[in-house]
C-alpha positions in Angstrom: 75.5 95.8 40.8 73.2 94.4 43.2 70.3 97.2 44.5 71.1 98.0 47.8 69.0 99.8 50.5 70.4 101.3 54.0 68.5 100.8 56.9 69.4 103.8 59.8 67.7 103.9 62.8 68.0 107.7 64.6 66.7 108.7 67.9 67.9 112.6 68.3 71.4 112.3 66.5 71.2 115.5 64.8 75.3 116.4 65.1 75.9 112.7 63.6 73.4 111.7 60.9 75.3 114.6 58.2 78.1 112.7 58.9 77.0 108.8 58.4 75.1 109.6 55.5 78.0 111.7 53.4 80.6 108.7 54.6 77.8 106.1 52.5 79.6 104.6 49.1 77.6 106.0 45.8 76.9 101.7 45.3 74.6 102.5 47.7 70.6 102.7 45.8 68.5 104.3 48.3 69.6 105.4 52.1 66.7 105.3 54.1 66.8 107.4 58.1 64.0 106.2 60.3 63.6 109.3 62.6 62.3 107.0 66.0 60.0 109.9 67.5 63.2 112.4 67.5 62.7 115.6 69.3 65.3 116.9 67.5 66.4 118.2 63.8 67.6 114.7 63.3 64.6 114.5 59.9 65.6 118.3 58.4 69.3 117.1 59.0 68.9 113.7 57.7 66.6 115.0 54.6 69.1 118.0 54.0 72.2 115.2 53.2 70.2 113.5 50.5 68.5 110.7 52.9 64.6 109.3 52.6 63.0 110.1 56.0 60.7 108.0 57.8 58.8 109.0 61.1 58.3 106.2 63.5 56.6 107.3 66.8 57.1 104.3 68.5 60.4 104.4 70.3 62.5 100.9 69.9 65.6 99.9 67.6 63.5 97.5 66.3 60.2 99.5 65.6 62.3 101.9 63.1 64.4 98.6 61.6 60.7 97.5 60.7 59.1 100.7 59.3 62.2 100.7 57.2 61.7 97.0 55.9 57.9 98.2 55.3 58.7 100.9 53.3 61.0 98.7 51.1 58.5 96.2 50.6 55.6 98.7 48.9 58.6 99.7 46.2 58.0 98.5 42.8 62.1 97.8 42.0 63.3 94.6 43.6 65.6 95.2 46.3 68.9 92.5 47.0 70.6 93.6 49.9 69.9 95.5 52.7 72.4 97.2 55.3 71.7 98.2 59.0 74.0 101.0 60.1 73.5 102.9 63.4 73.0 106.8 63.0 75.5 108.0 65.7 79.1 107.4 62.9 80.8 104.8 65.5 80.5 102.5 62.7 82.7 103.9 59.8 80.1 103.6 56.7 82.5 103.8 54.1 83.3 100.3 55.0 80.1 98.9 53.8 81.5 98.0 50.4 83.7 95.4 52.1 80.6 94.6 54.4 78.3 93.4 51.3 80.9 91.9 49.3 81.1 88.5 50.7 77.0 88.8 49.9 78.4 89.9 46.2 81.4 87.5 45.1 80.4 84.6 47.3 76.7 84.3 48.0 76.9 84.6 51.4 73.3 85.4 53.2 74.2 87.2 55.9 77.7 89.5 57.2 78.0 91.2 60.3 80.9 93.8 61.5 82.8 92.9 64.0 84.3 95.3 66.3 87.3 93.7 67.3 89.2 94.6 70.0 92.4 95.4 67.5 90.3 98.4 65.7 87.9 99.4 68.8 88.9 103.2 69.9 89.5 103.6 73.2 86.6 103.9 75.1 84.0 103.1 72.4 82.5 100.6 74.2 81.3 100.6 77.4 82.2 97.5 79.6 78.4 96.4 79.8 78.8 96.3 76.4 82.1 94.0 75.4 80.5 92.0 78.3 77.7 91.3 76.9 78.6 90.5 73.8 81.2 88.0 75.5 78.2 86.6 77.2 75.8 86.4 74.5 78.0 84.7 71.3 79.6 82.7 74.2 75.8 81.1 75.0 75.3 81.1 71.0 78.8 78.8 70.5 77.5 76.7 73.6 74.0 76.3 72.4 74.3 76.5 68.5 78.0 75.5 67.7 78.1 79.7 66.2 81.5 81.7 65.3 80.0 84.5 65.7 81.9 87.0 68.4 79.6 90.3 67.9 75.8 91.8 67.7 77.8 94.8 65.7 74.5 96.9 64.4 76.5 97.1 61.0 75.2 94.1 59.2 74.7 93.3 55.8 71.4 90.4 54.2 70.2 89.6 51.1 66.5 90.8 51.2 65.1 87.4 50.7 66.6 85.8 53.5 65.7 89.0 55.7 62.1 88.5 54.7 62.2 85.2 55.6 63.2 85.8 59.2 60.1 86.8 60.3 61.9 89.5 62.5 59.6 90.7 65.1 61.4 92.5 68.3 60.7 96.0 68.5 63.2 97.2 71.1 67.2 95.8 72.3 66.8 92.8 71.2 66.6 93.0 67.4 70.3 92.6 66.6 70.3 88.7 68.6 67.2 88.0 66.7 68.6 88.3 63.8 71.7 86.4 64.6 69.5 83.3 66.2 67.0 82.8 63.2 70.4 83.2 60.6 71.6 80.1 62.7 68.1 78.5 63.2 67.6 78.7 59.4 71.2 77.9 58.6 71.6 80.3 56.6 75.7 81.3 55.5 76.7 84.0 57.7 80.5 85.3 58.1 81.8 88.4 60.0 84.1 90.9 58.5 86.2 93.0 60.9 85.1 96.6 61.0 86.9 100.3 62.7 84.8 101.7 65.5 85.1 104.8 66.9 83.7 106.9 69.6 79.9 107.7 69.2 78.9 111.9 68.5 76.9 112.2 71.0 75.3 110.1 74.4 74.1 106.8 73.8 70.9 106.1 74.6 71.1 102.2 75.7 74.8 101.8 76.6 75.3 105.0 77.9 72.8 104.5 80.5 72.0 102.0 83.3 68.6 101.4 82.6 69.2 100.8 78.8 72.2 98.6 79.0 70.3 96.5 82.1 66.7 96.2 79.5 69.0 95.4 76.6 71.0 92.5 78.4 68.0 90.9 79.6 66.3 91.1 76.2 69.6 89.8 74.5 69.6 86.7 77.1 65.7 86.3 76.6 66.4 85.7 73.3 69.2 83.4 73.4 67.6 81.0 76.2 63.7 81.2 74.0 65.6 79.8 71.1 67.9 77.4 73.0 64.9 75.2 74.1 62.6 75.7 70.7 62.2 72.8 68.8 
């Protein structure tokens, strides 16, 4: 089996983070919770279930996606694959084994859940949120012939291929990044559909105006920087 590393990003999801981390599978090497300046016992919690915590001070999704990719890199064992899972247990993580096995048994580079409508909960996203992802894979079909039909935080890449991304956004924007350079690069991508389920807790970007209003401006700023880059 490859080595595989989890990547979660927490910002105060104390009630949740128990939860995500006993649903991991054992194939699972290291699971790795970046606590992003929580206020809460999100680390003792996180710690307690069996996790490696980080402490990044600096709010933004993508600040804790990086101190997680840093601390990776200084590890003497090679790491293969690395998954991105959301500490709040929308995302169901027992499904990672089907996540990383097109990565396995077919070499894919890259595999993103998607939260299709047919195993969505009701009410588990927000309608800023199915809009925007409407809006933004729409733009990335018009601009870069993609399939893909989600920025689903549960994603799966083979550590090489993440390195050579270059990934550099620090807040909302990190998930369409990622997307743009797999496409940029060429690299294989495919989406596997994934359960989702209401979040524990309040979300922190969806669940309020100001978040879901930064995030779709970062997601489009994105999208329109790589539409015109040579």
């Amino acid at each position: 089996m490859p080595n595989i590393k989890v990547i979660i990003p927490a910002y105060n999801e104390e009630a949740s983070i128990p939860f995500v981390i006993n649903a991991i599978p054992e194939i699972v090497d290291e699971i790795i919770v970046v606590s992003n300046n929580s206020t809460d016992n999100t680390e003792y919690n996180a710690k307690n279930a069996g996790a490696t915590v980080l402490i990044e001070n600096r709010k933004g999704y993508g600040f804790a996606c990086l101190k997680g990719m840093d601390y990776i890199a200084k590890q003497e064992k090679k790491t293969d694959i690395v998954v991105f899972l959301d500490g709040d247990f929308s995302d169901y993580p027992e499904e990672l084994t089907k996540i990383v096995q097109p990565i396995i048994d077919h070499n894919i580079d890259f595999v993103v859940g998607a939260r299709v409508k047919g195993l969505r909960e009701e009410g588990s996203m927000t309608v800023p949120q199915i809009f925007g992802n409407w809006l933004a894979t729409n733009l990335m079909t018009l601009f870069f012939r993609s399939t893909f039909t989600d920025l689903g935080p549960f994603r799966a890449i083979k550590y090489d291929k993440l390195l050579g991304l270059s990934m550099e956004d620090k807040t909302y924007g990190w998930t369409v990044e990622m997307q743009l350079k797999v496409l940029k690069q060429k690299l294989s991508y495919r989406e596997i559909p994934v359960n989702y389920r209401n979040r524990i807790g309040v979300s922190k970007v969806s669940g309020t105006i100001k978040g879901a209003i930064f995030a779709g401006i970062k997601i489009l700023g994105w999208i329109f920087k790589y539409s015109f880059k040579k």
